[in-house]
C-alpha positions in Angstrom: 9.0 -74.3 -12.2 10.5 -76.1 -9.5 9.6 -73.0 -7.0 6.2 -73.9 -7.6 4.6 -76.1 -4.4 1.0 -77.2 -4.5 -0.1 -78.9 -1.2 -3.4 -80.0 0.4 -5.1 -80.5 -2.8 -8.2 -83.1 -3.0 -9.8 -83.8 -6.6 -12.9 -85.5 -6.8 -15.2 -87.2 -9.4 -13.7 -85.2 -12.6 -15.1 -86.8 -16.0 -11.6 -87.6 -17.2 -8.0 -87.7 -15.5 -7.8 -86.7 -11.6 -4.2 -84.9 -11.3 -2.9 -84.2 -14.4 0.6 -82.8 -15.0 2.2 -82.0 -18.7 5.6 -80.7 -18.7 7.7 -78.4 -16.0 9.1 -79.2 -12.3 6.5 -78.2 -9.8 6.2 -80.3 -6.6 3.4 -81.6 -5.2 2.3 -82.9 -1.9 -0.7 -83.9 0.4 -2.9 -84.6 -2.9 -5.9 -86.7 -2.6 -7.6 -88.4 -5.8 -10.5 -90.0 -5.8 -13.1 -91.5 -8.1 -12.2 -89.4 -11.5 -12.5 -91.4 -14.8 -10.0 -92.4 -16.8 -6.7 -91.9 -14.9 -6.3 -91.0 -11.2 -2.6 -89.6 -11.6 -1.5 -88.9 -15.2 2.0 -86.9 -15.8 3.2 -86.4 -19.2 5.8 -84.4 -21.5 8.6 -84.7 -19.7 6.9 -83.9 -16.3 9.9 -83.9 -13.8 8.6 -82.8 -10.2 8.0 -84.6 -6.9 4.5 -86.2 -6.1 4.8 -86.8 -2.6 2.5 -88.0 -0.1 -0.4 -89.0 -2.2 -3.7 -91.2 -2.3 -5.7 -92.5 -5.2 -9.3 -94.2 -4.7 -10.5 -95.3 -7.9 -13.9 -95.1 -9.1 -16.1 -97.3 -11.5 -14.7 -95.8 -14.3 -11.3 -95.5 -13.3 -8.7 -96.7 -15.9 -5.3 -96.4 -14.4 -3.7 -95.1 -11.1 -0.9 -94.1 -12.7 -0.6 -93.2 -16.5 2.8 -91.9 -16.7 4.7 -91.3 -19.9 7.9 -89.9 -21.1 9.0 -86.6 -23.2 7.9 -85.0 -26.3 10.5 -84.5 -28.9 13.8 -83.7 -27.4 12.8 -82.7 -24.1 13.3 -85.6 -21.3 12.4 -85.3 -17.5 12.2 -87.9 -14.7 9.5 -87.9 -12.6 9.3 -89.0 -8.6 6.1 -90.6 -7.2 6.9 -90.9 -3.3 4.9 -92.3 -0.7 1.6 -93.0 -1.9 -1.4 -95.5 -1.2 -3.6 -96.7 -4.0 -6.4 -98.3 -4.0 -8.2 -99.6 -7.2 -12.0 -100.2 -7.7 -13.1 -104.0 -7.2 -17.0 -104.2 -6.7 -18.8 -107.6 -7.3 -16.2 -108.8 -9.8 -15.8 -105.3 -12.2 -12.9 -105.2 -13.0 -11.0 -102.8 -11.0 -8.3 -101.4 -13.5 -4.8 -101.1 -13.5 -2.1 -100.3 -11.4 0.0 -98.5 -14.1 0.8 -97.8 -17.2 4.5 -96.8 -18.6 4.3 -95.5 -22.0 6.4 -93.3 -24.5 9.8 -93.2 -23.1 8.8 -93.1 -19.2 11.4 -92.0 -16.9 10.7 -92.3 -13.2 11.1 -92.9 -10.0 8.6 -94.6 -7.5 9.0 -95.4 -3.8 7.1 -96.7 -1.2 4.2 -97.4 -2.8 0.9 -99.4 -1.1 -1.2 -100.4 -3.7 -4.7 -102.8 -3.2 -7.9 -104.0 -4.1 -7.3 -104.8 -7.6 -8.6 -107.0 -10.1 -7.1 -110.4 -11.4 -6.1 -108.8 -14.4 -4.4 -105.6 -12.9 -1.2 -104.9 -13.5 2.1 -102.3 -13.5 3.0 -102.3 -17.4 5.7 -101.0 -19.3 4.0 -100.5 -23.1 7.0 -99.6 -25.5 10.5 -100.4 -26.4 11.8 -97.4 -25.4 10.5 -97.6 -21.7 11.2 -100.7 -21.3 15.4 -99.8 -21.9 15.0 -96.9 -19.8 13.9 -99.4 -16.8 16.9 -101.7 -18.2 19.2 -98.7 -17.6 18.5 -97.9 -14.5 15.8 -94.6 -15.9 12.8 -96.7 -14.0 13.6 -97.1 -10.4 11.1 -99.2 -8.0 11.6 -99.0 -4.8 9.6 -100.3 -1.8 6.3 -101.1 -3.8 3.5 -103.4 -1.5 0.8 -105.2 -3.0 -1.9 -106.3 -1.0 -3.6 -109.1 -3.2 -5.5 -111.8 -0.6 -8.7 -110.9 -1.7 -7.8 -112.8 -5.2 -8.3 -116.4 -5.8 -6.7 -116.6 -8.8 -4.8 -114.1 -12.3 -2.4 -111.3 -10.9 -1.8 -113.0 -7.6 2.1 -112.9 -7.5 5.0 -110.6 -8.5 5.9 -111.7 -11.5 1.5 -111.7 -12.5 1.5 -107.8 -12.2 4.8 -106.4 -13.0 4.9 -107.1 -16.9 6.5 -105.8 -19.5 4.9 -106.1 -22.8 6.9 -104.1 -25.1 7.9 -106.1 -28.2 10.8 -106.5 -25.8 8.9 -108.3 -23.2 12.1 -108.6 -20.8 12.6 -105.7 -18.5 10.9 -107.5 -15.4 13.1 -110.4 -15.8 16.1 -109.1 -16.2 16.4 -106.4 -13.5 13.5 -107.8 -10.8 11.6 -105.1 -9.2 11.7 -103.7 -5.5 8.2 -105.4 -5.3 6.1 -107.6 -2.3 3.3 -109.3 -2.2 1.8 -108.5 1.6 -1.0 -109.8 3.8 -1.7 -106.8 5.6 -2.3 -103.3 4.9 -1.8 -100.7 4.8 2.0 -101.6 4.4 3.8 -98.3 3.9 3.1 -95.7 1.3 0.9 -92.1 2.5 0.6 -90.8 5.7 -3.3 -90.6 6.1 -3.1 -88.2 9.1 -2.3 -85.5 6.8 -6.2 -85.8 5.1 -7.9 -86.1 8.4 -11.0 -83.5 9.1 -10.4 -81.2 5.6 -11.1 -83.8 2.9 -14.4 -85.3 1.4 -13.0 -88.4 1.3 -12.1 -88.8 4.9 -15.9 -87.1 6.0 -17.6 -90.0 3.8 -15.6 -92.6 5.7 -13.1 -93.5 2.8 -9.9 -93.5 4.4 -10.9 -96.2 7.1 -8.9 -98.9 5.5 -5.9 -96.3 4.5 
């Protein structure tokens, strides 16, 4: 329930999703992810808490940042990812996964959000019909999202690369344009690192230097 608070929470190297949250309203803050297969954040079934202040460092095997998909039957929930500073995996040209994935009916809201390092072919999808007309009606929100792509030549170099929707509608982006920027320095927004300092793994083994 929504008197529930985790905090301070760093998950490391799991052999599937890092944070995984299915169903109910706790709130979550200070949460570092790093280098878990498959999905660093994944909410599902109607999952409608805060995720604030949060970090993702992808690993090799890392599939999406964000996996984030809507309700189960009836039941509906939107969920709010605030202030967060992702960083995808992109190591001698592997490629470095996605930013996000929207499947399933996906309600949410998302703000100031730093996102970097990724691939030519990452990208922030909507996947069905049905998430797509939530972003149409105002169910997605964006707000305050920063890329930071100058390490790419070429692919998902601009807005309108990365945000895509590919639902057999194929027209959310473009008719309601996303609270998005492409930026040249980083990081631009999104966590406050200085709440990881001296506890974590992550900021020990030197991986929060570019945060």
């Amino acid at each position: 329930g929504s008197g529930t608070d985790l905090s301070n929470i760093e998950l490391v190297g799991g052999l599937d999703n890092g944070l995984g949250v299915f169903g109910g309203t706790c709130n979550v803050s200070n949460i570092l992810v790093w280098d878990n297969d498959n999905d660093q954040y994944d909410l599902d079934q109607a999952y409608s808490g805060t995720i604030n202040n949060f970090i993702g460092i992808a690993g090799e095997n890392t599939d999406h940042m964000m996996e984030l998909d809507g309700g189960e039957g009836s039941r509906q929930g939107t969920l709010t990812l605030q202030n967060g500073s992702l960083k995808l995996y992109n190591l001698n040209g592997r490629d470095g996964g996605e930013y996000a994935d929207m499947r399933d009916g996906c309600r949410a809201h998302m703000e100031n959000i730093f996102m970097w390092n990724g691939s030519e072919s990452s990208d922030f999808e909507i996947d069905d019909d049905l998430s797509s007309d939530n972003y149409k009606n105002g169910l997605i929100t964006i707000v305050s999202h920063r890329i930071n792509v100058d390490h790419l030549l070429s692919g998902n170099i601009t807005i309108d690369d990365i945000y895509l929707d590919k639902s057999s509608n194929g027209d959310a982006f473009f008719s309601i344009p996303p609270d998005a920027t492409i930026v040249s320095t980083g990081p631009t927004g999104g966590a406050n690192k200085s709440e990881f300092l001296q506890w974590t793994w992550a900021d020990q083994a030197g991986m929060l230097a570019d945060f």
